[in-house]
C-alpha positions in Angstrom: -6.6 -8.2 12.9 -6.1 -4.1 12.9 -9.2 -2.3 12.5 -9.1 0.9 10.2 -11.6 3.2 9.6 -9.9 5.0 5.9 -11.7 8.6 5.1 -11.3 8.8 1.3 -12.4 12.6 -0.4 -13.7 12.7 -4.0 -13.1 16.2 -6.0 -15.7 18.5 -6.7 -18.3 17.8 -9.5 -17.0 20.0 -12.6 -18.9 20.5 -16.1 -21.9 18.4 -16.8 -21.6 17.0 -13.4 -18.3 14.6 -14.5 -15.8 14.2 -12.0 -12.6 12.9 -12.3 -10.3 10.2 -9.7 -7.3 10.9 -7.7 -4.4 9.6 -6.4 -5.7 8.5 -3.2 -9.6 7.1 -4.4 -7.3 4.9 -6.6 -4.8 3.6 -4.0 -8.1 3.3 -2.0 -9.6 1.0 -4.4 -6.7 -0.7 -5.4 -5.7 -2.0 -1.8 -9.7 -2.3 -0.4 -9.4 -6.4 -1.4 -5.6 -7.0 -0.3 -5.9 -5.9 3.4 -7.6 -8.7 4.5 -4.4 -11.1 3.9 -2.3 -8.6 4.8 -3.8 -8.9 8.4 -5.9 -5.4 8.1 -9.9 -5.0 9.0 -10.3 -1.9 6.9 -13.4 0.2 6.6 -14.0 3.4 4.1 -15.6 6.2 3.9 -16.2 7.5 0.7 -18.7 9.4 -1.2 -21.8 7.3 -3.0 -20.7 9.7 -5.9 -17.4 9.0 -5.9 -16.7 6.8 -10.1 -15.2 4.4 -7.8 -17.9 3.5 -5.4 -18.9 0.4 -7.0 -15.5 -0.6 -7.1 -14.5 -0.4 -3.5 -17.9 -2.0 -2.3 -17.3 -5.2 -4.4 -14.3 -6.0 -2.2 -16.3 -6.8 0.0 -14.7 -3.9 2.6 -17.7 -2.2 4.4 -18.4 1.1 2.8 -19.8 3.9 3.9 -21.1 7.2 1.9 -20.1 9.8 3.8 -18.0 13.0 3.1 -17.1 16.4 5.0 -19.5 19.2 3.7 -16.7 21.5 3.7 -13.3 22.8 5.7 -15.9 24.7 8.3 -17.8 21.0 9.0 -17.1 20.9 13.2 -20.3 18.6 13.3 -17.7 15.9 10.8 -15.8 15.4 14.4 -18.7 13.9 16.2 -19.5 12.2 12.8 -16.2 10.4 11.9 -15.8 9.6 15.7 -18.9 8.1 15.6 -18.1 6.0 12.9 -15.0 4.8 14.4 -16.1 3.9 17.8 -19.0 1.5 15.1 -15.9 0.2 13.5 -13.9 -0.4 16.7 -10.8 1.6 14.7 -7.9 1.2 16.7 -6.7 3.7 13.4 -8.3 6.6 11.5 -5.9 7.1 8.3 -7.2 9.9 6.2 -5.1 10.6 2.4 -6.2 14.9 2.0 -7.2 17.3 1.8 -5.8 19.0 4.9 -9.3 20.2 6.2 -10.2 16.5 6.4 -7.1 15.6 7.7 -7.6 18.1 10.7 -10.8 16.9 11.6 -10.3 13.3 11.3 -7.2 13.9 14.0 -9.8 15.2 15.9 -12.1 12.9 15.9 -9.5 10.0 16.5 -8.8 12.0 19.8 -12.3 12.0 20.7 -12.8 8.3 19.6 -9.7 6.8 21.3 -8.1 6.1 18.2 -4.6 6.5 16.9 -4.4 8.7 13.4 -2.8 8.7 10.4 -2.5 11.0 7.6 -0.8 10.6 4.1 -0.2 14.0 2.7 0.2 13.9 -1.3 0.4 17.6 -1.4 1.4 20.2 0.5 -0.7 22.8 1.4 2.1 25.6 0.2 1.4 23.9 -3.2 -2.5 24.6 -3.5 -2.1 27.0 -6.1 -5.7 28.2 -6.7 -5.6 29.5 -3.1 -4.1 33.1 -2.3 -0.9 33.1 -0.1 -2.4 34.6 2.5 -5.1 31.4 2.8 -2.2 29.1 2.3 0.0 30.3 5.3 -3.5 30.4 7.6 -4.0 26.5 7.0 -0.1 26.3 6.8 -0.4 27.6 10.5 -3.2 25.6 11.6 -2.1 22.1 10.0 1.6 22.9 12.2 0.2 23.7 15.7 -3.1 21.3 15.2 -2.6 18.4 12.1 0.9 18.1 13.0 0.6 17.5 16.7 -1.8 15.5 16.8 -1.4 13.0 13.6 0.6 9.9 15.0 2.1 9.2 11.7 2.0 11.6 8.8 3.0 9.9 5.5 5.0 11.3 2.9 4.8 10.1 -0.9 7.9 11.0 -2.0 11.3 12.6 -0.5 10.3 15.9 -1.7 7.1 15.8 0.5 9.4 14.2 3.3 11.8 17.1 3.7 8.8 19.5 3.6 6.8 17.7 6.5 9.6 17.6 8.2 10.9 21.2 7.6 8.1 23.9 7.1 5.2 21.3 8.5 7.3 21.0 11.7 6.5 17.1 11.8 8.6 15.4 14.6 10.9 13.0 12.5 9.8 10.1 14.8 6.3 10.5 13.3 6.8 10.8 9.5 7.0 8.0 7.6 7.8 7.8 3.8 6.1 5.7 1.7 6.0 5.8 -2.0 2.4 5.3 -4.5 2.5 2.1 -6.2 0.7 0.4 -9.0 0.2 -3.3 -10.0 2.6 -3.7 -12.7 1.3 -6.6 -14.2 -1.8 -4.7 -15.4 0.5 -2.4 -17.5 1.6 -4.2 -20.4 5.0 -3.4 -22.4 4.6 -2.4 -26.1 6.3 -2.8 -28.6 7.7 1.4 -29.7 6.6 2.3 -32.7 9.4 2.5 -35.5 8.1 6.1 -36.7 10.8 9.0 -36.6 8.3 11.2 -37.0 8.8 12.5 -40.6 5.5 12.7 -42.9 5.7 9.3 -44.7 6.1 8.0 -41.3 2.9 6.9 -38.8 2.1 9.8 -36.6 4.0 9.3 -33.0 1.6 10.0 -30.0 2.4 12.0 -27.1 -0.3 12.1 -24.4 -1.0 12.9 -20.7 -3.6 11.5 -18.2 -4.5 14.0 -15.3 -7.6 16.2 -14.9 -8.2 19.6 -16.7 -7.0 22.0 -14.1 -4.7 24.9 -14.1 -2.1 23.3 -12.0 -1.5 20.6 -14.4 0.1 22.5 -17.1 -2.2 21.9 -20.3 -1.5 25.1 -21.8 2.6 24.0 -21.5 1.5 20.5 -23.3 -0.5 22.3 -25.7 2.1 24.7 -26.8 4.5 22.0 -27.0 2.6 20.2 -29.6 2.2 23.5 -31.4 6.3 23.6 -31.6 6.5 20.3 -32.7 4.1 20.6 -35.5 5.9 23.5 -36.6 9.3 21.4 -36.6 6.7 19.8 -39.5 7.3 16.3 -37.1 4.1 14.2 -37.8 2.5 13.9 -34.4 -0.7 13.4 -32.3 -1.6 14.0 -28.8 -4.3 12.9 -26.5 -5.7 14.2 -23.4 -6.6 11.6 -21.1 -9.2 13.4 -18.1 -12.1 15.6 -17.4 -12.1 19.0 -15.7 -13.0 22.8 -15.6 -10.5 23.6 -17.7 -11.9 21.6 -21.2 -13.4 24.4 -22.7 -10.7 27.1 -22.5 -8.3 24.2 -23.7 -10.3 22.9 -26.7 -10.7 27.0 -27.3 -6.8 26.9 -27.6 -6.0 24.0 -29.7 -8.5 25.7 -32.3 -6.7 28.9 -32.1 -3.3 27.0 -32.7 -5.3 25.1 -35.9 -4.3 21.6 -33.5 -7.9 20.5 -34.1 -6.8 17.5 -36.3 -3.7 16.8 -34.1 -5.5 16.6 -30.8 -8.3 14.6 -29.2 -9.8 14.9 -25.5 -11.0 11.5 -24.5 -12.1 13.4 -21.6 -12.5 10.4 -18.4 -11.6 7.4 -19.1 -11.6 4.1 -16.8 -9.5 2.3 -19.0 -5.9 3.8 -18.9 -3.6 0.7 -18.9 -5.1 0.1 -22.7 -4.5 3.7 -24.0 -0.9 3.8 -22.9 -0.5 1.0 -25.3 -0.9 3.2 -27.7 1.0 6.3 -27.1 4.6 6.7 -28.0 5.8 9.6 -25.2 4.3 10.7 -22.0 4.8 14.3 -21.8 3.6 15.8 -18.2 4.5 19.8 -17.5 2.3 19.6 -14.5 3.1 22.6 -11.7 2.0 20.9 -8.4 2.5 17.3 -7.6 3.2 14.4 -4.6 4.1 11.4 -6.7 2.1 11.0 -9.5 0.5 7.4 -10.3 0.0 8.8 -14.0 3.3 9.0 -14.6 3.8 5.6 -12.7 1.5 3.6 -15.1 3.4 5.6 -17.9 6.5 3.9 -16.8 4.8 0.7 -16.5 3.2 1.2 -19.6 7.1 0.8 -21.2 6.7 4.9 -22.1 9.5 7.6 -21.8 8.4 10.4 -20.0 9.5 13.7 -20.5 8.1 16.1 -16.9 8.5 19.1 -15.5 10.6 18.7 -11.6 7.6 18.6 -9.2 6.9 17.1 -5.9 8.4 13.8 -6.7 8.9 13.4 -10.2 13.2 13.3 -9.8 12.4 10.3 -7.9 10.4 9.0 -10.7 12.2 10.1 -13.7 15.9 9.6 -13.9 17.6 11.9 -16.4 18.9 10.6 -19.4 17.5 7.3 -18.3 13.7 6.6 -18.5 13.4 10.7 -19.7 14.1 14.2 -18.9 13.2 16.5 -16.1 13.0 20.1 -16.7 12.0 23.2 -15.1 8.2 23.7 -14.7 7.1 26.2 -17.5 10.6 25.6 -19.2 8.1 25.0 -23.3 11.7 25.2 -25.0 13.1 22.1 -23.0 9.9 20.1 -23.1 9.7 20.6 -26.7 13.7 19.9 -27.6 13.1 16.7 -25.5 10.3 15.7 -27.5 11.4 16.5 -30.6 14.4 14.2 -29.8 12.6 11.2 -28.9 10.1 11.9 -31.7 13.0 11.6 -34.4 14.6 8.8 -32.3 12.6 5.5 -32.1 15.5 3.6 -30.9 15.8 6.0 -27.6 12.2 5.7 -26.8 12.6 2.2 -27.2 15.6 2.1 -24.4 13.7 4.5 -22.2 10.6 2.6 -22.2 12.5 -0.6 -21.2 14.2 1.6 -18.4 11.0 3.2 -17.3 9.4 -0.6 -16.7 11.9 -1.8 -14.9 11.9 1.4 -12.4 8.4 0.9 -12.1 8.5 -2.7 -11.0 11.6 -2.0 -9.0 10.7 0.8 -6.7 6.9 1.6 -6.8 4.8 -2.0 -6.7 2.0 -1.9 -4.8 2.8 -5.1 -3.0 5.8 -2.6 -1.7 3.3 -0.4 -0.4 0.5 -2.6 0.9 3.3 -3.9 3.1 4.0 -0.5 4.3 1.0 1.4 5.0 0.2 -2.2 7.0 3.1 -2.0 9.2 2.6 1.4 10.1 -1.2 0.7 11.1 -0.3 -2.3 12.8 2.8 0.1 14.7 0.1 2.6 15.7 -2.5 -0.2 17.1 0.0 -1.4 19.3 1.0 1.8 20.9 
């Protein structure tokens, strides 16, 4: 058996004390009862508060609460090492952000332990910090991160040719490897026959993804608006929690979208709302490979996104959806307009969108993956 200690962060608490999931405390909690058979003695460390706590600790992999107190935490060296050295970790594989990721490289060092970190998103892509913060860290994670890390994962080809190109990663030490999803938990449905005209049922449009600047909400928003003035009979659902829910409800008032729009705020069961949505519309501004857009497609859904991180390797145009500029409202909204009026196309899109799903990002694919690489950095 490998033994790997996995460091897994939680976001920040936002109103009412709700927080939301990402990418990697999913992929954490999806794999936590497959690396047994796959030859892996894993380990996490993940926050008590984290929604998926109780999920990860009913694998049966040991868990343990614990979580940097910030990017200035030194004493989290001593800590993590610690913790591997009680694990025996031959790896320490930490998924962001890069402050953990620096430390845990350091603390493998200090341990004896190889290290491994998947980078979602670059650190150029934070947009809520100034430029001059990002090109500090920027610096930092190239002469410190970068060196040290024996394998830094990509998610998608985007993040590849950054890691490689402005992260400085030796090509010998980067490794691609895709998110995945169980596809069999996503059920197909059937489109709905609506072309969107009054005397038709309303057509849904919807996008999962916390309430945060970067994700585009205003763009989704004033898309809806458009399309409600093209008089198409449509609804739209926000699927997520985040700091951003009051300014948003405060703008579907002011565009009279009250009756148009819900916020389901968090929600834990995903796979059964995409049953009911017709289009998955995500003008998000900063992305690695996004697993909401993943389900979508598993979901049988066409997706219409804006060209971040990895989405061209998700969407193919024409295919399972369109691509289109980040901030481009006008394209997002002729798009959806089209496959509003056009049951048929979101019918072949949907079909399209499944198959891509099960073809290139399963999570047996990446279990395998991330598995070889651990076992690859053991035996070094």
């Amino acid at each position: 058996m490998t033994r790997v200690l996995q460091i897994v962060a939680v976001p920040s608490p936002v109103r009412g004390g709700e927080i939301g999931i990402t990418g990697p405390e999913r992929r954490a909690a999806n794999l936590a009862p497959r690396w047994k058979d796959a030859g892996i003695e894993a380990a996490i460390c993940y926050p008590r508060r984290g929604r998926l706590w109780d999920t990860i600790a009913a694998s049966g992999v040991p868990v343990v609460d614990y979580e940097i107190s910030g990017k200035f935490d030194l004493g989290a060296i001593s800590k993590i090492a610690a913790l591997a050295r009680a694990h025996k970790a031959q790896v320490i594989h930490t998924q962001g952000p890069a402050a953990l990721d620096l430390l845990a490289v350091l603390a493998a060092r200090r341990a004896g332990a190889a290290s491994m970190v998947t980078r979602p998103v670059m650190i150029e892509d934070q947009l809520n910090y100034s430029i001059r913060r990002r090109r500090i860290y920027a610096l930092i994670d190239r002469v410190v991160t970068a060196k040290l890390a024996g394998r830094m994962v990509a998610v998608s080809e985007d993040g590849r040719r950054h890691l490689q190109g402005a992260a400085g990663v030796d090509v010998s030490r980067l490794v691609l490897i895709h998110n995945g999803i169980d596809p069999s938990k996503y059920a197909g449905r059937e489109a709905t026959a609506s072309d969107g005209r009054a005397d038709s049922p309303a057509v849904t449009l919807a996008m999962a993804a916390h309430l945060l600047p970067y994700k585009g909400w205003p763009d989704f928003i004033a898309v809806v608006a458009r399309l409600r003035a093209e008089n198409l009979n449509i609804r739209a659902l926000a699927i997520g929690e985040g700091s951003q829910r009051g300014e948003l409800e405060a703008l579907v008032r002011a565009k009279g979208l009250d009756e148009r729009f819900t916020f389901l705020g968090f929600r834990s069961d995903v796979a059964a709302l995409l049953q009911g949505i017709d289009i998955f519309l995500f003008p998000s501004y900063r992305e690695g490979l996004s697993v909401a857009v993943i389900e979508a497609m598993a979901s049988g859904l066409p997706i219409v996104a804006a060209a971040a991180g990895g989405i061209r390797e998700q969407v193919e145009e024409g295919a399972n959806g369109f691509v289109v500029a980040p901030g481009d409202i006008d394209a997002m909204t002729r798009h959806c307009a089209m496959l509003v009026r056009d049951p048929a196309l979101r019918r072949t899109m949907g079909e399209t969108s499944r198959a891509l799903a099960r073809e290139r990002f399963s999570e047996e694919r990446m279990l395998k993956e991330y598995a070889a690489c651990y076992r690859e950095l053991a035996s070094r």
